[in-house]
Every structure is written in structure tokens, then in C-alpha cells.
PDB file with one MODEL, atoms N, CA, C and O in Angstrom:
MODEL        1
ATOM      1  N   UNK A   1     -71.610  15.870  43.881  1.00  0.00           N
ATOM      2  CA  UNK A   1     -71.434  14.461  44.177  1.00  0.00           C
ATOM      3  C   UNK A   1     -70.820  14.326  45.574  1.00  0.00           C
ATOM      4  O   UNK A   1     -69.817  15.005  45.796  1.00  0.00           O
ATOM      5  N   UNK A   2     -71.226  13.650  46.402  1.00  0.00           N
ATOM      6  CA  UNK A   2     -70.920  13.207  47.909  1.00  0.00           C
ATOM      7  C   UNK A   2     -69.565  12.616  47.808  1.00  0.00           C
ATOM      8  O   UNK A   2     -69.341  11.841  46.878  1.00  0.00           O
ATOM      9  N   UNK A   3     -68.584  12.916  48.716  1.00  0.00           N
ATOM     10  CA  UNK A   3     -67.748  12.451  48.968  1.00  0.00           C
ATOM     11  C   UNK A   3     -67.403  11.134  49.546  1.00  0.00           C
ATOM     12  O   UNK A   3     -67.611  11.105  50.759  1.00  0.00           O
ATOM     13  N   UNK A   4     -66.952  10.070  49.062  1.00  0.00           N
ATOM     14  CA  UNK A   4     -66.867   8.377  49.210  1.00  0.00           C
ATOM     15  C   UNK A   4     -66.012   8.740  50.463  1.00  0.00           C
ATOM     16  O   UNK A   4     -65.173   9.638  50.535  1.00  0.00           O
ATOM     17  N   UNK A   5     -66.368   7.913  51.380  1.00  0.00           N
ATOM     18  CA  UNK A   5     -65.440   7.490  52.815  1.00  0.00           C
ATOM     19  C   UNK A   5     -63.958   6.995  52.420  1.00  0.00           C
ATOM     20  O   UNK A   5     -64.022   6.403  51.342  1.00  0.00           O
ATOM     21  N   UNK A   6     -62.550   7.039  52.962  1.00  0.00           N
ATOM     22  CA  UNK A   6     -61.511   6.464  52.492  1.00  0.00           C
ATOM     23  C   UNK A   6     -61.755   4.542  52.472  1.00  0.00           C
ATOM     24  O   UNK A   6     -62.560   3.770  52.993  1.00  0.00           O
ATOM     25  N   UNK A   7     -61.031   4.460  51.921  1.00  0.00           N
ATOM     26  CA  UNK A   7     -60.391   2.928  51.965  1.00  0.00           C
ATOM     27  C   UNK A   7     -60.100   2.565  53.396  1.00  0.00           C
ATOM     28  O   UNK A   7     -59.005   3.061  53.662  1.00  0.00           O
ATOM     29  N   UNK A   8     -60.514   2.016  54.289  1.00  0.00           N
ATOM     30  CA  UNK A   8     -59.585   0.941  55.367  1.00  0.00           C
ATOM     31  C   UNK A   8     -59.328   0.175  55.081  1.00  0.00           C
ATOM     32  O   UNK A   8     -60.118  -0.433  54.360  1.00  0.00           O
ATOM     33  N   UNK A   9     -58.146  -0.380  55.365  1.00  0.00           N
ATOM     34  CA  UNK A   9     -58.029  -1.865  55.487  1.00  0.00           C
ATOM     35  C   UNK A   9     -57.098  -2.405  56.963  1.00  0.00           C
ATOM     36  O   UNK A   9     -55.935  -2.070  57.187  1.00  0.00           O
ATOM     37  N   UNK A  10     -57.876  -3.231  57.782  1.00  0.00           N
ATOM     38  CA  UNK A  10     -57.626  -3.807  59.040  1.00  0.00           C
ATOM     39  C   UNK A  10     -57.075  -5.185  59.139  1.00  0.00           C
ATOM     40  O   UNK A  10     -57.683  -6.135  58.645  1.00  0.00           O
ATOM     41  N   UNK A  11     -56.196  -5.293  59.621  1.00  0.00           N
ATOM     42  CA  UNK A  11     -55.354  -6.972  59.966  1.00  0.00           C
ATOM     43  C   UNK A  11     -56.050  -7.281  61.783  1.00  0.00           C
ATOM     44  O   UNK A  11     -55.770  -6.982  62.944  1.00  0.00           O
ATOM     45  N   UNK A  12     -56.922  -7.939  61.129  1.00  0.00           N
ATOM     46  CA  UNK A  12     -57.566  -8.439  62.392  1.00  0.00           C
ATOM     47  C   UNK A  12     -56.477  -9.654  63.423  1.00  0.00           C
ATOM     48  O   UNK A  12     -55.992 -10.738  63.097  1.00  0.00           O
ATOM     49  N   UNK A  13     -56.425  -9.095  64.366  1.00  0.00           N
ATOM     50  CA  UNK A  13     -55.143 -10.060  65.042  1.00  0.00           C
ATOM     51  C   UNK A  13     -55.606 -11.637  65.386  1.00  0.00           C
ATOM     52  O   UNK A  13     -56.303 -12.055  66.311  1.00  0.00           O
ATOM     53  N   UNK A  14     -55.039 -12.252  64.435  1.00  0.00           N
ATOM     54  CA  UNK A  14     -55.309 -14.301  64.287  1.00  0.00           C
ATOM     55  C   UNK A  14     -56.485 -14.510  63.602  1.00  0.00           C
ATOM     56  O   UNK A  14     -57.356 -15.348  63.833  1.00  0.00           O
ATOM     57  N   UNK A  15     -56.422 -13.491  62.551  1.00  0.00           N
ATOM     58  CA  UNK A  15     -57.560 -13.686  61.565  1.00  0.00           C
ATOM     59  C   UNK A  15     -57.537 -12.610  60.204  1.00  0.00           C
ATOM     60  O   UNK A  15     -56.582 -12.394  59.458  1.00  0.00           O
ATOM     61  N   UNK A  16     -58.444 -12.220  60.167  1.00  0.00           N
ATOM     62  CA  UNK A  16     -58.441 -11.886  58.503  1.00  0.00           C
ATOM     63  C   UNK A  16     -58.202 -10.437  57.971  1.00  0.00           C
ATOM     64  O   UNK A  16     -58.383  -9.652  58.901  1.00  0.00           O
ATOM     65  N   UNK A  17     -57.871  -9.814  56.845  1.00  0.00           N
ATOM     66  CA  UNK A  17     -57.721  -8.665  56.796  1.00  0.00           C
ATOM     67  C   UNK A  17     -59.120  -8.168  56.161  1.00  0.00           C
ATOM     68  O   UNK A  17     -59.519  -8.572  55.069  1.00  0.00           O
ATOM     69  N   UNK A  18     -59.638  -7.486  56.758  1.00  0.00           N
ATOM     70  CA  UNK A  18     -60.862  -6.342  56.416  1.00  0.00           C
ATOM     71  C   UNK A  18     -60.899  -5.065  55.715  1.00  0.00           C
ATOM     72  O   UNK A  18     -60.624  -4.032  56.325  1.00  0.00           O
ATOM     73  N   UNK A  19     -61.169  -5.057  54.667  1.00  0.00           N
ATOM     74  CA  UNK A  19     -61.033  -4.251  53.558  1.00  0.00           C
ATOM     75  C   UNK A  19     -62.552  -3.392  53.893  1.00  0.00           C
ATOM     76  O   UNK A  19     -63.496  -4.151  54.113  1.00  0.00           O
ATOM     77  N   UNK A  20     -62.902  -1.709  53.958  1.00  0.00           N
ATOM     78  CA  UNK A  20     -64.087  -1.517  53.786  1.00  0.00           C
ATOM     79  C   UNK A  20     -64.111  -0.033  52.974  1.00  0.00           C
ATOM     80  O   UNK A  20     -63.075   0.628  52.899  1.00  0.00           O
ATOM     81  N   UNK A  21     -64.790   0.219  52.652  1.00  0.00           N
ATOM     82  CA  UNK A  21     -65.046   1.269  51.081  1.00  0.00           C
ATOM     83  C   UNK A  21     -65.038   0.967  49.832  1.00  0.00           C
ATOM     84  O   UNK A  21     -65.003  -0.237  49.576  1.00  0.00           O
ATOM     85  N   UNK A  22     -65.066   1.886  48.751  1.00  0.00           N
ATOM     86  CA  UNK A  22     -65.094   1.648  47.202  1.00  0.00           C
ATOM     87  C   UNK A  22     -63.698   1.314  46.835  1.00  0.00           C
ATOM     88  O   UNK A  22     -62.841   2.147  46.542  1.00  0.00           O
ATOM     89  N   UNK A  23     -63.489  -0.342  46.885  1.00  0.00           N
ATOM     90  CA  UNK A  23     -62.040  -0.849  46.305  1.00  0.00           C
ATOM     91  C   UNK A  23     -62.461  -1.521  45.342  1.00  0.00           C
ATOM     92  O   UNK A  23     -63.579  -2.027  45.431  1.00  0.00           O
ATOM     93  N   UNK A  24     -61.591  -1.720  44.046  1.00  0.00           N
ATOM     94  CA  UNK A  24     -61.740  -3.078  43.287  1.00  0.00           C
ATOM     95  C   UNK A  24     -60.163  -4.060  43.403  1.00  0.00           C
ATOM     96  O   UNK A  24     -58.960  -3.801  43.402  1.00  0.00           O
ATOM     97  N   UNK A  25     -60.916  -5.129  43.486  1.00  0.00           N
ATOM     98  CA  UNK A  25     -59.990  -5.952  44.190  1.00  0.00           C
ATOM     99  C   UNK A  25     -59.665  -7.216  42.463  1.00  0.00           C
ATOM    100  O   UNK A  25     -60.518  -7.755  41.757  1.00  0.00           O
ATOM    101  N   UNK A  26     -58.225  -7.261  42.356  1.00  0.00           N
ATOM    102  CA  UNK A  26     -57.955  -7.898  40.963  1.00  0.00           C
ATOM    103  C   UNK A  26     -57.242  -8.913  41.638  1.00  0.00           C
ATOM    104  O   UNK A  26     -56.790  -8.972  42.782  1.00  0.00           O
ATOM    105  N   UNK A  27     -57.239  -9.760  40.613  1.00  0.00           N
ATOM    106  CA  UNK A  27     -56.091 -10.871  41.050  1.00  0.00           C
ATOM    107  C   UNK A  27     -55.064 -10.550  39.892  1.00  0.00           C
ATOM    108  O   UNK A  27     -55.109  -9.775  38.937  1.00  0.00           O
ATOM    109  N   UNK A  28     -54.048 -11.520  40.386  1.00  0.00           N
ATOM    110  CA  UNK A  28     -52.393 -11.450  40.023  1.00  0.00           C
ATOM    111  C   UNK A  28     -52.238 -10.584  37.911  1.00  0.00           C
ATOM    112  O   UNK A  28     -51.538  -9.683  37.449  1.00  0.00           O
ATOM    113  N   UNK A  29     -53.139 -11.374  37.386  1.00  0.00           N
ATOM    114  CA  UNK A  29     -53.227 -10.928  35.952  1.00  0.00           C
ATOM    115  C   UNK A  29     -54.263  -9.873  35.699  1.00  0.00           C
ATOM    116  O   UNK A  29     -54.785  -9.758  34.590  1.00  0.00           O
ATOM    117  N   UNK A  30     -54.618  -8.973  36.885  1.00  0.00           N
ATOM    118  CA  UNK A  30     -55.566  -7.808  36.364  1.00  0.00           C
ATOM    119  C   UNK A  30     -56.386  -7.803  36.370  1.00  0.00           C
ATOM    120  O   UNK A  30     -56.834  -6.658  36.437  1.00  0.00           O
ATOM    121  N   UNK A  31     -57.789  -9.273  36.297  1.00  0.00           N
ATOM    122  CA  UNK A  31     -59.191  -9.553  36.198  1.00  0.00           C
ATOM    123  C   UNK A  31     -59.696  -9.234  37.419  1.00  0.00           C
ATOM    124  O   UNK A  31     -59.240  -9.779  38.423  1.00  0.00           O
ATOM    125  N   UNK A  32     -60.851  -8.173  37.505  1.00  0.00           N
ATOM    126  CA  UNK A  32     -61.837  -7.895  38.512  1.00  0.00           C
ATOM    127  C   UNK A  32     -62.389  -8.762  39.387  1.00  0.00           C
ATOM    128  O   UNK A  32     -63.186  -9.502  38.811  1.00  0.00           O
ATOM    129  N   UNK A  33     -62.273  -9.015  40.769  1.00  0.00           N
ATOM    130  CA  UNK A  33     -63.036 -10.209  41.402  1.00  0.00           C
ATOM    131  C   UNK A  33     -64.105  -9.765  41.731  1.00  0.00           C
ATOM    132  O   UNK A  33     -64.103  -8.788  42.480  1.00  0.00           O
ATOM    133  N   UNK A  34     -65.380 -10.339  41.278  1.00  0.00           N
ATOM    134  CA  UNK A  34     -66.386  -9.584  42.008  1.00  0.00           C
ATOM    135  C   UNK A  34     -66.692 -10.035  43.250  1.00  0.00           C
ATOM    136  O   UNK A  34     -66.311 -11.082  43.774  1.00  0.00           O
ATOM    137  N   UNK A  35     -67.610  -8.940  43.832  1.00  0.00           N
ATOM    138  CA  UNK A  35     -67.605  -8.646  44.763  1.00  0.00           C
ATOM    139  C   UNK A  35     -68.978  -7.930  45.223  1.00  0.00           C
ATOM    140  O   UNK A  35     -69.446  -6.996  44.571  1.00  0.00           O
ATOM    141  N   UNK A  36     -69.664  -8.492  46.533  1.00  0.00           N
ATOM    142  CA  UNK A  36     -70.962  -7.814  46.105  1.00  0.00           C
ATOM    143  C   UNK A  36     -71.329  -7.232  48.078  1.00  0.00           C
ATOM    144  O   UNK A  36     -72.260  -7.514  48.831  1.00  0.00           O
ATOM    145  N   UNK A  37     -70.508  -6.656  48.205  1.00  0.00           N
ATOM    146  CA  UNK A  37     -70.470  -6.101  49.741  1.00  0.00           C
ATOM    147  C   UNK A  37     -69.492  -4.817  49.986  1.00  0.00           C
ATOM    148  O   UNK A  37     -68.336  -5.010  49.610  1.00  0.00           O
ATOM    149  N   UNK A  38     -69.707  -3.820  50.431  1.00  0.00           N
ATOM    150  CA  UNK A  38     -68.491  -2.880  50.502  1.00  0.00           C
ATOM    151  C   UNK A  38     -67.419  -2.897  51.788  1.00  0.00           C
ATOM    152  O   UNK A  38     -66.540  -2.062  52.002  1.00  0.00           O
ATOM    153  N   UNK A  39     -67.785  -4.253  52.700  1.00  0.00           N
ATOM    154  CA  UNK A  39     -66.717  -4.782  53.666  1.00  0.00           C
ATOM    155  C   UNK A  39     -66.514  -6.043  53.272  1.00  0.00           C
ATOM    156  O   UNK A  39     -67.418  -6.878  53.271  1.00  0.00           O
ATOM    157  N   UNK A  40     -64.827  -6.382  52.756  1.00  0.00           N
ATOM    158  CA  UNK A  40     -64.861  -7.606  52.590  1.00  0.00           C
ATOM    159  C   UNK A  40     -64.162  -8.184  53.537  1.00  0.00           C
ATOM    160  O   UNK A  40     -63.566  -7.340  54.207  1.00  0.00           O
ATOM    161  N   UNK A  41     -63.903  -9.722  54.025  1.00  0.00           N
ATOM    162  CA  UNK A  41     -63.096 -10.185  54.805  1.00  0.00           C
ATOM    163  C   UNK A  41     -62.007 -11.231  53.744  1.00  0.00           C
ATOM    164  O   UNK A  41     -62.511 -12.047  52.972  1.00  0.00           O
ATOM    165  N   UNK A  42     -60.858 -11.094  53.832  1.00  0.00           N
ATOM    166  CA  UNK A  42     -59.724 -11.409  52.691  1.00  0.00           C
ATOM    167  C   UNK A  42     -59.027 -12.375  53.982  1.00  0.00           C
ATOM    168  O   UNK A  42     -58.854 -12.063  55.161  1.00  0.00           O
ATOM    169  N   UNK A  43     -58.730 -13.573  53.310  1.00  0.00           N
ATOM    170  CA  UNK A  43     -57.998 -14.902  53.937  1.00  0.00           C
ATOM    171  C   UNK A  43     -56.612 -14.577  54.264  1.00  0.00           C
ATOM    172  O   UNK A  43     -55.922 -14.701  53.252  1.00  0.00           O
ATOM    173  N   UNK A  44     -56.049 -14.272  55.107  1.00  0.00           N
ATOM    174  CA  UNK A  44     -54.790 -14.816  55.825  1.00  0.00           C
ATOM    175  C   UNK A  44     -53.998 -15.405  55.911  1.00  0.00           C
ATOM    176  O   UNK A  44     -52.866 -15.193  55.478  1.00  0.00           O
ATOM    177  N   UNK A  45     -54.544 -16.677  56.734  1.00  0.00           N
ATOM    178  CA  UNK A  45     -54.200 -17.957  56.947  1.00  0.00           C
ATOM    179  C   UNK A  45     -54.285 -18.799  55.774  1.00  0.00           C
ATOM    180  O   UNK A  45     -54.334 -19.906  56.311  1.00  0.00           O
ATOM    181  N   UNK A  46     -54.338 -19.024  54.444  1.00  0.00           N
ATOM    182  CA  UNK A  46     -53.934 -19.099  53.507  1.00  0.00           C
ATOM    183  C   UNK A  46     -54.579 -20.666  53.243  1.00  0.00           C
ATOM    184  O   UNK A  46     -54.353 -21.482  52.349  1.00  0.00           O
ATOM    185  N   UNK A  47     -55.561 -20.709  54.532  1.00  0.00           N
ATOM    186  CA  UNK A  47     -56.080 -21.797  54.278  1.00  0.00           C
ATOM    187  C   UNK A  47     -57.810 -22.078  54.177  1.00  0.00           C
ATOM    188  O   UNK A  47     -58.444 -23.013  54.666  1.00  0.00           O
ATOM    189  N   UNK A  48     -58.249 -21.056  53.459  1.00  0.00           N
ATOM    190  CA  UNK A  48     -59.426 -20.600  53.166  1.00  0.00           C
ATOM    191  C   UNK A  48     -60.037 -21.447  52.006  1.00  0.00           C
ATOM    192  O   UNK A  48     -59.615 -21.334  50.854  1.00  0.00           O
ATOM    193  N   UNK A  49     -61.189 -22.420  52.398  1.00  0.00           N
ATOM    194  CA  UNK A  49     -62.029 -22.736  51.064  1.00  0.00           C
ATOM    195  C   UNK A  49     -62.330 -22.063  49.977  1.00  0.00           C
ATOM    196  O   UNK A  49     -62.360 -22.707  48.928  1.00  0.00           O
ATOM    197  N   UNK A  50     -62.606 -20.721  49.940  1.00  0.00           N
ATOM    198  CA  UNK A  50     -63.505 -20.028  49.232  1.00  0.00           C
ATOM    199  C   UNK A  50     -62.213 -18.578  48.750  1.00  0.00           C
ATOM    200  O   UNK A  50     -62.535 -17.412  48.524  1.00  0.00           O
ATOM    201  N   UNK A  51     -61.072 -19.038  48.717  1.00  0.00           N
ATOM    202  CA  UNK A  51     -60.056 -17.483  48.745  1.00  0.00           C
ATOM    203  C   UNK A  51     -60.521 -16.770  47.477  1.00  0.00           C
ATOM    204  O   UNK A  51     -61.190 -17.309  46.596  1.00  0.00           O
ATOM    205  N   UNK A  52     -60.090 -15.475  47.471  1.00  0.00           N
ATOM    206  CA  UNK A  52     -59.202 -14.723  48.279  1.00  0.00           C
ATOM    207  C   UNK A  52     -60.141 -14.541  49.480  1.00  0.00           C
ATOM    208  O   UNK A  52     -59.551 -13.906  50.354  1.00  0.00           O
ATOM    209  N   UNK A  53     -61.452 -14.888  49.851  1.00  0.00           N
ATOM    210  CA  UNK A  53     -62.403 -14.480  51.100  1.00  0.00           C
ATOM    211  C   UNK A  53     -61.920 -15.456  52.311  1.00  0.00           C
ATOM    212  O   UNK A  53     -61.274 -16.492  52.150  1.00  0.00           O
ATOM    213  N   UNK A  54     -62.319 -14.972  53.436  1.00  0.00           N
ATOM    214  CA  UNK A  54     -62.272 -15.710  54.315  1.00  0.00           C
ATOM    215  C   UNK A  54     -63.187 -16.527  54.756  1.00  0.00           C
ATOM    216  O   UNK A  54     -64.317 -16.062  54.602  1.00  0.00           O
ATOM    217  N   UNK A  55     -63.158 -17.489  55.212  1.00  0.00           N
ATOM    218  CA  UNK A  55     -64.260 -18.959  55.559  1.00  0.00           C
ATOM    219  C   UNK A  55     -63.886 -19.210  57.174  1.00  0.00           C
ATOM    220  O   UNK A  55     -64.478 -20.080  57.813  1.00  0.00           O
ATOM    221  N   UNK A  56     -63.160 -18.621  57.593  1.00  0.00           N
ATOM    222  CA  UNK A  56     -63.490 -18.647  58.990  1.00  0.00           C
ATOM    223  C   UNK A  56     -62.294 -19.818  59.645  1.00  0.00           C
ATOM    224  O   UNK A  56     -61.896 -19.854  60.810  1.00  0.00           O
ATOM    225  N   UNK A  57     -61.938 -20.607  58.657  1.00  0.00           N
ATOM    226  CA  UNK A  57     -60.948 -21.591  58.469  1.00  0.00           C
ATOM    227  C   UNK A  57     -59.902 -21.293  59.408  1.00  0.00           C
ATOM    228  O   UNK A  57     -59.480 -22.383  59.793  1.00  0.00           O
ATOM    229  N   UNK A  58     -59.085 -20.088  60.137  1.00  0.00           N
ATOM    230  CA  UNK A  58     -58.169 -19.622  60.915  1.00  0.00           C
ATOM    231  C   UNK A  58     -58.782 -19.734  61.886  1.00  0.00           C
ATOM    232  O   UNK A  58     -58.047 -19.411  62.819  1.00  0.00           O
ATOM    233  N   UNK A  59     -60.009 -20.093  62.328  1.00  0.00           N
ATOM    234  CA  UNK A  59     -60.040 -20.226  64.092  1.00  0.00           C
ATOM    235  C   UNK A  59     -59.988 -21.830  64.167  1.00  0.00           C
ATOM    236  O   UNK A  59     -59.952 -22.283  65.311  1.00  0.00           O
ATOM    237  N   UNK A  60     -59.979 -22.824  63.028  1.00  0.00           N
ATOM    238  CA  UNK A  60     -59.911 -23.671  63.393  1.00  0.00           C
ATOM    239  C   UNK A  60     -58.562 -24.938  63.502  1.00  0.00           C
ATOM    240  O   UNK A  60     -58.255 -26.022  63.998  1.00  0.00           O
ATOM    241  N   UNK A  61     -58.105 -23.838  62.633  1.00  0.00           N
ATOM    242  CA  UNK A  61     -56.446 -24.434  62.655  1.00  0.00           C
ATOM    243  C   UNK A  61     -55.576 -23.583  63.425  1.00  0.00           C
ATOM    244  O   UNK A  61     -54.398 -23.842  63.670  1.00  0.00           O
ATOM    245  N   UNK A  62     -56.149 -22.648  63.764  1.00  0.00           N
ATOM    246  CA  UNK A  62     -55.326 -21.956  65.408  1.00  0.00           C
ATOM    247  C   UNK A  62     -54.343 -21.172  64.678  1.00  0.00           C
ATOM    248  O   UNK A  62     -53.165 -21.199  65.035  1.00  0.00           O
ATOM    249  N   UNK A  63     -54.716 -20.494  63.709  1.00  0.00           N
ATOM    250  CA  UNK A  63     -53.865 -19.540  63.073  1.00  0.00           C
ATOM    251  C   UNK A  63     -53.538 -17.940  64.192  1.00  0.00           C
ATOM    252  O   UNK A  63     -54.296 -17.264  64.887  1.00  0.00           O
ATOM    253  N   UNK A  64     -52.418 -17.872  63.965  1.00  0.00           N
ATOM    254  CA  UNK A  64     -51.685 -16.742  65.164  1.00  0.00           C
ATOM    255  C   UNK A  64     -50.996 -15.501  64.324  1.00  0.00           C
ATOM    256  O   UNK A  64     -50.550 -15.815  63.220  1.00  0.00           O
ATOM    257  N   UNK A  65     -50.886 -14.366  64.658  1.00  0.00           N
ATOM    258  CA  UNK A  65     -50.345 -13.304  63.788  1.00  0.00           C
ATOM    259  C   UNK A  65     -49.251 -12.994  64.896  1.00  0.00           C
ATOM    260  O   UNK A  65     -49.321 -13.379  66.063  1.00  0.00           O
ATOM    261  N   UNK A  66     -48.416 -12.376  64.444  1.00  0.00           N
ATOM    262  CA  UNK A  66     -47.542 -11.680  65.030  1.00  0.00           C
ATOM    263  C   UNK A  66     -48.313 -10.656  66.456  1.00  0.00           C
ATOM    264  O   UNK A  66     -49.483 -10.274  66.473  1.00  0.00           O
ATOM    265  N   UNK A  67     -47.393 -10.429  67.412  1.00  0.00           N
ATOM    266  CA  UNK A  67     -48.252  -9.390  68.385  1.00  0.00           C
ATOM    267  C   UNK A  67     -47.898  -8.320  67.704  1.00  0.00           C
ATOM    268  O   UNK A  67     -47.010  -8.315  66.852  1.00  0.00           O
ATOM    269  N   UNK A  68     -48.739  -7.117  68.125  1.00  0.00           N
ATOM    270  CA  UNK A  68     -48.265  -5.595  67.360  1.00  0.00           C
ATOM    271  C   UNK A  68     -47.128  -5.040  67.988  1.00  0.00           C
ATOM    272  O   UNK A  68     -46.571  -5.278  69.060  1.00  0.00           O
ATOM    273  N   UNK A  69     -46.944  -4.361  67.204  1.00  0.00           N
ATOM    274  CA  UNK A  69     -45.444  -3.720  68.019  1.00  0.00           C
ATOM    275  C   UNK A  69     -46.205  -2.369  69.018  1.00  0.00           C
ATOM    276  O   UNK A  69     -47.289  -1.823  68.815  1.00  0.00           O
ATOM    277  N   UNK A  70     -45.504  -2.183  69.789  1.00  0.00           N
ATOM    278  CA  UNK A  70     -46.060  -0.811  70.772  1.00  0.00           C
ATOM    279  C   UNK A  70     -46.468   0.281  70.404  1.00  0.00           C
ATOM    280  O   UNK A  70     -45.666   0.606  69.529  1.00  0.00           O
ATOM    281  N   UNK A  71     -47.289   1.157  70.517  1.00  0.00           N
ATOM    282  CA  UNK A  71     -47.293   2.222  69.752  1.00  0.00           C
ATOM    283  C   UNK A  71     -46.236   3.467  70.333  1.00  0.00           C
ATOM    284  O   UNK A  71     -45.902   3.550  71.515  1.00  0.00           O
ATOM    285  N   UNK A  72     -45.833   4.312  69.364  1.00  0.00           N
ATOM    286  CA  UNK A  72     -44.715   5.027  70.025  1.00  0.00           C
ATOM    287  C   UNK A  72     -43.963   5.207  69.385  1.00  0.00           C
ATOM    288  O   UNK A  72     -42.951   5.795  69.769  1.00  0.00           O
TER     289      UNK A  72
ENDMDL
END
């Protein structure tokens, strides 16, 4: 059996976090969300039509993340 790629998951800076590989993603009480893509984009800005996904909704309310800290 082929070895599955790891899990990423990316905090896109003033936007969404990007999940990509074999995850299952539950909400708060345990139930499976489906899911029918192996990159998902997960809401942020907390102001997403469609959550836990993202709708794109953070570029239009000018949602901002923290800057990164330096590497080092």
C-alpha cells in the first residue's frame, strides 16, 4: 500500500486556513463533516456564509491576521 502524503495545514495571511491530505474533519460533538476535496479552505474570519468553509467573505470585510513573527 502507497504511502499517503502528511497532513498540511496553512494559515494563509488575511485569509483562510488550508488543510490538504487524508483528514476527517468533525465538529464540536464528533459528527463527520463531509467533505468531497482533499484541499479544503476552513473560515477564519468567522464571517463565512457557508462555515466551517470559506466563502471568500475575508477579502471583503478586510479581515487582517497578525504579521508572522521572524524566523529564527
Amino acid at each position: 500500500m502507497p504511502e499517503l502524503p502528511p497532513v498540511t495545514v496553512t494559515a494563509c495571511p488575511n485569509g483562510p486556513i488550508l488543510v490538504r491530505g487524508d483528514f476527517e474533519l468533525r465538529t464540536p460533538d464528533g459528527r463527520v463533516v463531509a467533505q468531497h476535496r482533499r484541499t479544503v479552505a476552513l473560515c477564519r474570519c468567522g464571517k463565512s456564509t457557508i462555515k466551517p468553509w470559506c466563502d471568500g467573505t475575508h477579502k471583503i470585510i478586510g479581515f487582517v491576521t497578525e504579521p508572522e513573527p521572524p524566523a529564527g
